[in-house]
LUMZA-639438 format. One record per residue (C-alpha): residue number from 1; x, y, z. Coordinates in nm, 2 decimals, padded with zeros to 4 digits. Example, Ala and Ser with C-alpha at 12.3 -4.5 7.8 and 13.67 -1.06 7.14 Angstrom:
n:east:north:up
1:01.23:-00.45:00.78;
2:01.37:-00.11:00.71;
END
This chain:
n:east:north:up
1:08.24:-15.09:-01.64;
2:07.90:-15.30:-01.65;
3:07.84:-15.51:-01.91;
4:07.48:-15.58:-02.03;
5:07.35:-15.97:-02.06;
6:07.32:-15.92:-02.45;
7:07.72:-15.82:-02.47;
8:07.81:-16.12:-02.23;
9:07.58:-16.36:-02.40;
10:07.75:-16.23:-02.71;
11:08.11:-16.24:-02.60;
12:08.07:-16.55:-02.43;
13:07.97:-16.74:-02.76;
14:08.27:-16.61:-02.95;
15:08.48:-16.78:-02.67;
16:08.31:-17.10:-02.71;
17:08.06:-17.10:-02.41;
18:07.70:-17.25:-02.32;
19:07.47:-16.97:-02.19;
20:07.20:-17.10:-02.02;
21:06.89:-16.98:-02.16;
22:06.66:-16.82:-01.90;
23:06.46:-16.66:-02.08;
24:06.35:-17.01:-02.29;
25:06.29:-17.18:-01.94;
26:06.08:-16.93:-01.80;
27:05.85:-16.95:-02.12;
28:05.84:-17.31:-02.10;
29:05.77:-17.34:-01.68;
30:05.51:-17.00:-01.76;
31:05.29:-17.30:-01.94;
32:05.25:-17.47:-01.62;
33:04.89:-17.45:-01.45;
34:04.93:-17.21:-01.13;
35:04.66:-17.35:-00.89;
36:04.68:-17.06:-00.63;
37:04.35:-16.79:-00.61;
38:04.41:-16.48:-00.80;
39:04.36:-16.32:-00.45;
40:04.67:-16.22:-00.27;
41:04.89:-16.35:-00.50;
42:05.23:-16.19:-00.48;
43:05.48:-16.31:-00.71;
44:05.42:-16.52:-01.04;
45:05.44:-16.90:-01.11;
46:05.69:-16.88:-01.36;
47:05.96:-16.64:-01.24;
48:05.93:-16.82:-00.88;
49:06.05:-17.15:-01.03;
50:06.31:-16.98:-01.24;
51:06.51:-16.84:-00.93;
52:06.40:-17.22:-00.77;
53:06.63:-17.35:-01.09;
54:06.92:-17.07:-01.06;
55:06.97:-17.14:-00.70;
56:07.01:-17.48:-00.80;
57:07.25:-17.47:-01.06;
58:07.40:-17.22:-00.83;
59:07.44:-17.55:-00.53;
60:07.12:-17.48:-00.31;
61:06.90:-17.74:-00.19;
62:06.65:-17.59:00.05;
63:06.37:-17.37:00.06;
64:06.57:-17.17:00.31;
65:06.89:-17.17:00.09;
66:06.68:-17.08:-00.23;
67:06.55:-16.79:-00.02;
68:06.88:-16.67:00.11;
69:07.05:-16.69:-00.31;
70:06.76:-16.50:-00.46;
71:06.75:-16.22:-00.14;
72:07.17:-16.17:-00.18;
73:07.09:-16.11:-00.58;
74:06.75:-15.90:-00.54;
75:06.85:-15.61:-00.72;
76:07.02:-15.86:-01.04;
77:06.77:-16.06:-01.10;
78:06.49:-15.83:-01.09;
79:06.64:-15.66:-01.37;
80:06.76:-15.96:-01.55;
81:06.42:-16.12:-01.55;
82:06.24:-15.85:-01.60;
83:06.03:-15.89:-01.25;
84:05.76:-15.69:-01.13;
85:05.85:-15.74:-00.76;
86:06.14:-15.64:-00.58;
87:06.14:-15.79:-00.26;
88:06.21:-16.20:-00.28;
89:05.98:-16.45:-00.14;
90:06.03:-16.59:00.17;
91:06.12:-16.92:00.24;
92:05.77:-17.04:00.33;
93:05.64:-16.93:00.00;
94:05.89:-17.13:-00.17;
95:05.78:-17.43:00.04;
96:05.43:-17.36:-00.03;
97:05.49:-17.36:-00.41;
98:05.65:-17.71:-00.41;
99:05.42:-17.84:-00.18;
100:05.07:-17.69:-00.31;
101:05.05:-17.51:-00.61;
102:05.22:-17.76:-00.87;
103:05.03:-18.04:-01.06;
104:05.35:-18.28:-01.03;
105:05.25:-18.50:-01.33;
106:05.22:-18.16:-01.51;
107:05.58:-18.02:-01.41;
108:05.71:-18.39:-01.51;
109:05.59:-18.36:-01.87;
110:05.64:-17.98:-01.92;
111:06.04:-18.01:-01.80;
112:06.06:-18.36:-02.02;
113:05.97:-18.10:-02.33;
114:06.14:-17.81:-02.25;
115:06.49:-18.07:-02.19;
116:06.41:-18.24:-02.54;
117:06.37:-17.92:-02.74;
118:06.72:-17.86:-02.64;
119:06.96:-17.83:-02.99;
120:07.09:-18.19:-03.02;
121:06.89:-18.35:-02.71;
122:06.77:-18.73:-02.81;
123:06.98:-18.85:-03.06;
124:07.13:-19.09:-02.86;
125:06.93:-19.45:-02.82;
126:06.97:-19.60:-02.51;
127:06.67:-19.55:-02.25;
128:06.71:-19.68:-01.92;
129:06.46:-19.72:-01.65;
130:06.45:-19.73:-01.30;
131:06.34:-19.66:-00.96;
132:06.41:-19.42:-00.67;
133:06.24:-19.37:-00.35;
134:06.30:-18.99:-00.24;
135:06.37:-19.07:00.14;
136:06.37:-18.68:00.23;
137:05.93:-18.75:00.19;
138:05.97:-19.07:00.44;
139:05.74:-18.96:00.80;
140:05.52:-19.18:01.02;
141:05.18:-19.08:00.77;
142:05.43:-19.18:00.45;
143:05.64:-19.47:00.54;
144:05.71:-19.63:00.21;
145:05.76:-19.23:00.10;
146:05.76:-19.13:-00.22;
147:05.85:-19.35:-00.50;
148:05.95:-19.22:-00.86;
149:06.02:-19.43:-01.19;
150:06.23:-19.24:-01.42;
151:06.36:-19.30:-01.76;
152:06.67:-19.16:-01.88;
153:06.88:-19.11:-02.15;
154:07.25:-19.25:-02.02;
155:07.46:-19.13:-02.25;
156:07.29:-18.77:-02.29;
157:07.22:-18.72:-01.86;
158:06.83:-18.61:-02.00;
159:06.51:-18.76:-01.78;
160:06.30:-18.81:-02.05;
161:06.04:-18.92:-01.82;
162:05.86:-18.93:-01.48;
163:05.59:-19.11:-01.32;
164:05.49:-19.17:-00.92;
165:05.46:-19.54:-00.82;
166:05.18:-19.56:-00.60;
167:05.19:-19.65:-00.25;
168:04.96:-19.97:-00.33;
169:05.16:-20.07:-00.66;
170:05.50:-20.13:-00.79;
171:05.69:-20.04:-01.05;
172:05.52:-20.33:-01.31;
173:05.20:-20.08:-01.30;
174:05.38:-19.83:-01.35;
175:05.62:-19.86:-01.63;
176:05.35:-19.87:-01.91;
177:05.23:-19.53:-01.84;
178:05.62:-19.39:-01.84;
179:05.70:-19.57:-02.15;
180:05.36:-19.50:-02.31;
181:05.43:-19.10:-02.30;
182:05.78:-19.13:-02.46;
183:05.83:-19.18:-02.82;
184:06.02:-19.52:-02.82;
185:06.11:-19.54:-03.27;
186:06.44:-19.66:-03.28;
187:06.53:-19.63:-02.91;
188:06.68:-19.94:-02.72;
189:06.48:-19.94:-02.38;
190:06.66:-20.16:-02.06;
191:06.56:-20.24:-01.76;
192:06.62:-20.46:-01.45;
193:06.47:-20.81:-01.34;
194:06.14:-20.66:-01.21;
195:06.04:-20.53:-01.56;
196:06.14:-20.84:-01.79;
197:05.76:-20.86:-01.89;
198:05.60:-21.01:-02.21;
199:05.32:-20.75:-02.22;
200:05.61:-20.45:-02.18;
201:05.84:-20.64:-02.45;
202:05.55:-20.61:-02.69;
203:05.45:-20.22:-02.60;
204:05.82:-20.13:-02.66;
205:05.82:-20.31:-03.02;
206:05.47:-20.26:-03.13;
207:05.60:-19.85:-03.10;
208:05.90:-19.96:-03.30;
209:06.16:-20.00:-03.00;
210:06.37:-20.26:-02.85;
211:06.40:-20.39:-02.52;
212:06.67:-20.57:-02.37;
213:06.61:-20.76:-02.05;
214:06.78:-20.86:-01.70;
215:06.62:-21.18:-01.61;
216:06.62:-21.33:-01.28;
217:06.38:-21.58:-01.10;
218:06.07:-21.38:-01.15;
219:06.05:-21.57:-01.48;
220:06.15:-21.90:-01.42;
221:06.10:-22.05:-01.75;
222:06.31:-21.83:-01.92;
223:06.57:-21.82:-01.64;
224:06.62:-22.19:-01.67;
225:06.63:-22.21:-02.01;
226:06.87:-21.93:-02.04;
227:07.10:-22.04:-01.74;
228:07.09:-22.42:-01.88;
229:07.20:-22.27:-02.26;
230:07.50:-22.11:-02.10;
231:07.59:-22.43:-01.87;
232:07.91:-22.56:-01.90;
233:07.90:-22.83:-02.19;
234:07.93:-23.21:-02.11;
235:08.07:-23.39:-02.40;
236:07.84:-23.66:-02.56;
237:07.86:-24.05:-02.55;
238:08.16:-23.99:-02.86;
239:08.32:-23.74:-02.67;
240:08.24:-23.47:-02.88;
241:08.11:-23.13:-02.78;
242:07.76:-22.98:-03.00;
243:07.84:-22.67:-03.18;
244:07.71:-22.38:-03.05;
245:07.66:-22.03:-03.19;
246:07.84:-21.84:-02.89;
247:08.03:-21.50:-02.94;
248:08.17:-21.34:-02.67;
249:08.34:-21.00:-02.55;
250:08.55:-20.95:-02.24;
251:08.70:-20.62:-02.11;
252:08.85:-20.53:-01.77;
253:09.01:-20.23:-01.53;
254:09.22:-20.21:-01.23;
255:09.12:-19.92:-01.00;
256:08.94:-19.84:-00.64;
257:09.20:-20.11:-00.50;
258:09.05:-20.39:-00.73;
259:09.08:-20.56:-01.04;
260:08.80:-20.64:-01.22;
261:08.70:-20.86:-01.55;
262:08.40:-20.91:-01.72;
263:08.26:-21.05:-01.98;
264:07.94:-21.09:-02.22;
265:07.83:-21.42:-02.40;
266:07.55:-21.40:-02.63;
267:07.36:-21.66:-02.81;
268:07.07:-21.71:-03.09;
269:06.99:-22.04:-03.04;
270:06.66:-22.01:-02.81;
271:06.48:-21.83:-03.09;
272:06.16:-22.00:-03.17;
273:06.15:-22.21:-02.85;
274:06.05:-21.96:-02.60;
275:05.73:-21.80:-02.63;
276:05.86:-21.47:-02.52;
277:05.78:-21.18:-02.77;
278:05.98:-21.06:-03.02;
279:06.29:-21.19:-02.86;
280:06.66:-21.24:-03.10;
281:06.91:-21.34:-02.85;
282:07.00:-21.44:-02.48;
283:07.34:-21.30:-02.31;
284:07.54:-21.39:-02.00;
285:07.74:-21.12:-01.83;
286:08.01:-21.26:-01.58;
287:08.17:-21.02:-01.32;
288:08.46:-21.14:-01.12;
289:08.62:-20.90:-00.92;
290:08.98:-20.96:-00.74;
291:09.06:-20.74:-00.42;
292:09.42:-20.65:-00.45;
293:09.49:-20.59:-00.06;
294:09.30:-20.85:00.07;
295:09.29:-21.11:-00.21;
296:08.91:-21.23:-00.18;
297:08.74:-21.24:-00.51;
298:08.37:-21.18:-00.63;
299:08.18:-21.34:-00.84;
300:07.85:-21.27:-01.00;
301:07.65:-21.42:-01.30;
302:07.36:-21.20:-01.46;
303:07.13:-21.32:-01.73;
304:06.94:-21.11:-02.02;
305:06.73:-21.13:-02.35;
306:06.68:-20.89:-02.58;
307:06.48:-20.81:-02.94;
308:06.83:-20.70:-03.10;
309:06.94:-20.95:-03.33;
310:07.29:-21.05:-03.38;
311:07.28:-20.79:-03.69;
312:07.16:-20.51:-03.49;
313:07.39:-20.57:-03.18;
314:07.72:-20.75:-03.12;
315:07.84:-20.91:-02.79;
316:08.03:-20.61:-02.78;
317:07.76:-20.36:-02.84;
318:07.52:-20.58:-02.60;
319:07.80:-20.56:-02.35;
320:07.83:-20.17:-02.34;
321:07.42:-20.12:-02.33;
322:07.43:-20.31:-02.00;
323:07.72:-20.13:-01.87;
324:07.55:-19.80:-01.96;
325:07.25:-19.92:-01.82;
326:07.40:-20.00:-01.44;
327:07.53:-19.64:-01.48;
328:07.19:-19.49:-01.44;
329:07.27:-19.52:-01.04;
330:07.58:-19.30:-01.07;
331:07.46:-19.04:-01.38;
332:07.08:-19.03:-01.18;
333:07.00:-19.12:-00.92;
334:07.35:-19.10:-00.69;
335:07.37:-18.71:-00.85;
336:06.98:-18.68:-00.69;
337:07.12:-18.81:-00.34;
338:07.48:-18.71:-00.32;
339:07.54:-18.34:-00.53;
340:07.15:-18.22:-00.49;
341:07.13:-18.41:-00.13;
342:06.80:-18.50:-00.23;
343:06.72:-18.75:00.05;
344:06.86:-18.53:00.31;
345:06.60:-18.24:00.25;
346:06.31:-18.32:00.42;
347:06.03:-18.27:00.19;
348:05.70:-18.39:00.37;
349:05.44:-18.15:00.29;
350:05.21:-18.21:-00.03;
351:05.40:-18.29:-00.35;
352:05.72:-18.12:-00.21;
353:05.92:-18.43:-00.25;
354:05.83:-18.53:-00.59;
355:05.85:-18.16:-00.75;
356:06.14:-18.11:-00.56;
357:06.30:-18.44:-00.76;
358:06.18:-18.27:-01.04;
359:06.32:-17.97:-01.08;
360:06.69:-18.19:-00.93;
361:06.62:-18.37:-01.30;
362:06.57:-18.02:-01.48;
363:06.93:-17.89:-01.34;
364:07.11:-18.22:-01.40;
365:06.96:-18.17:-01.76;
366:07.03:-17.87:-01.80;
367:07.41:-17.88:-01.70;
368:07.48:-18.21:-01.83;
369:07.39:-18.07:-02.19;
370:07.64:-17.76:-02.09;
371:07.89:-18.07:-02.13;
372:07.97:-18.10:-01.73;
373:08.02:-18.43:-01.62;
374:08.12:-18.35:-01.28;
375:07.83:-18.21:-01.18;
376:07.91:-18.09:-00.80;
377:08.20:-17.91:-00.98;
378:07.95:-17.70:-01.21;
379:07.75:-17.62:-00.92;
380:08.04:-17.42:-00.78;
381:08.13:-17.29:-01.06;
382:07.81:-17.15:-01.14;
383:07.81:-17.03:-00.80;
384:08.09:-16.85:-00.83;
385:07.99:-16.65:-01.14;
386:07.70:-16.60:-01.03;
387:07.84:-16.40:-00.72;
388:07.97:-16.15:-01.01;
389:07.65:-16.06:-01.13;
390:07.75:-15.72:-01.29;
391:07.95:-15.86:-01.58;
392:07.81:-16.22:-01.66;
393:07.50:-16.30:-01.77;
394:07.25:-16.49:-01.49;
395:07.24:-16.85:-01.53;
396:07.60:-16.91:-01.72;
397:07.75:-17.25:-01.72;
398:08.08:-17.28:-01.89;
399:08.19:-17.59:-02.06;
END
């Protein structure tokens, strides 16, 4: 016997299960501005970018294997979504939509809301930023390709935000305008080397943030003064050693055929004789890492400052906002490349690439709040219910 969506929806709850809500997506994406004529237009903006979205969560990539997904489940999701059309768009037509008809700055900030409505979405603090160059858009007219500066909520998997680097700028130009469309009160925004900037410090705390800081050469003065604060102390003419304010954490793991140690040191005692804004403490993180088969060890040193004061942030809690932070490569950006083989779709057309990335940030979103943390797994799974249309509800992702 067939069951309705409404009875699955329902049953499903009762057994403790996220349902996907399509019908809340495709209102949200139905705001977006569809910059097609009137004339000869087939199939609606909204629905279009819905099945783009299923097919995704369902483990297709391409405009062809988006095609082929919504063409083997004609007759299901016309009904489910209520379409007015029952033959499925070609594969061109979906090509056409990402490369043409899409205001990409527009899809950015209409997926950051829809994500952020979500029950429970932004509670979390830490906002990390960073960039990604979508290789797939790489061709002899695009060399540099398209380059994309996201921030993200680590702990929640959410991009909050989305902004293009032009091919004549860097990421410095662009940060203030990501930052500036994202309400920063009480979040803790971090960042590599490349951002440690006075004028971004005071942006972030001026709308009642904090930053903390990677610093490498780019500043030299605070570099030095931070790397000659953490030198090893020389004992003075009486052989004594100065006191110092220091507090430290240190944690380690053994896996991957390696054994790793690391540790945070963190330190007051610059404040008032830098003129960086805003600033409470310096840290030093030290990573050595031992391989167990061959025996050669790793070293690295990394410095930071931050507007946290001791109060607002331990060593320890300093120590796990930097950790979370170098996990924005795994939770983002290797999930764009590797699960949603982002850089191996060639996107070259338009704004293909970009809206492409786009709707790769919507899906991780969307199953990442399901509660998935192995994400290629949830792709097949939602693949596989979705090949049993007739008594599950479209769009299901099981936690």
């Amino acid at each position: 016997m067939e069951c309705n969506l409404s009875q699955a929806e329902a049953r499903l709850r009762e057994l403790g299960v996220a349902v996907f809500d399509v019908v809340g997506l495709a209102k949200r994406l139905g705001e977006l501005t569809d910059r097609r004529g009137r004339r000869g237009r087939r199939y609606e903006l909204a629905p279009l970018l819905v099945l783009i979205v299923l097919a995704k969560l369902a483990g297709e990539d391409t405009p062809s294997g988006i095609a082929d997904w919504a063409a083997n489940r004609s007759e299901f999701v016309v009904q489910e979504l209520g379409l007015t059309w029952s033959r499925m768009p070609h594969h061109n037509t979906f090509r056409r939509i990402l490369a043409f008809v899409l205001d990409p700055d527009e899809i950015d900030r209409v997926i950051s809301q829809h994500l952020t409505s979500l029950e429970g979405v932004g509670t979390s603090q830490l906002i990390a930023f960073d960039g990604k160059t979508v290789r797939g858009t790489i061709n002899e007219k695009n060399p540099r390709g398209t380059h994309l500066l996201s921030a993200y909520l680590t702990a929640e998997g959410i991009v909050l935000g989305q902004v293009a680097v032009e091919s004549k700028e860097n990421e410095i130009v662009a940060a203030p305008v990501l930052l500036g469309g994202i309400d920063l009160k009480d979040k803790i925004v971090i960042a590599d080397a490349m951002h440690s900037q006075k004028a971004l410090s005071k942006q972030v705390t001026t709308a009642g943030g904090d930053f903390i800081w990677l610093i490498k050469k780019n500043q030299p003065s605070a570099f030095e003064d931070i790397e000659q604060l953490f030198a090893p102390k020389t004992p003075t003419v009486l052989g004594n050693y100065l006191p110092d304010d220091f507090t430290a954490y240190e944690e380690g793991d053994k896996g991957h055929g390696r054994l790793e140690r690391r540790q945070i040191t963190v330190s007051s005692e610059l404040k008032g004789y830098t003129k960086w804004p805003d600033f409470e403490q310096v840290f030093r993180v030290d990573r050595k890492r031992i391989n167990l088969t061959t025996g050669e060890i790793e070293r690295e040193t990394v410095y930071g400052l931050t507007s946290l004061s001791a109060a607002q942030a331990s060593a320890k809690q300093l120590f796990g906002y930097v950790r979370d932070y170098w996990g924005i490569e795994n939770g983002l950006h290797l999930r764009r490349d590797v699960t949603f083989r982002e850089d191996r779709t060639r996107q070259t057309r338009g704004c293909a690439g970009r809206v492409m990335a786009s709707l790769n940030n919507l899906a991780i979103g969307l199953l990442r709040f399901a509660g998935f943390t192995n994400l290629a797994h949830a792709r097949r799974l939602c693949n596989s219910l979705l090949n049993h249309p007739t008594c599950l509800p479209i769009g299901l992702t099981l936690t």
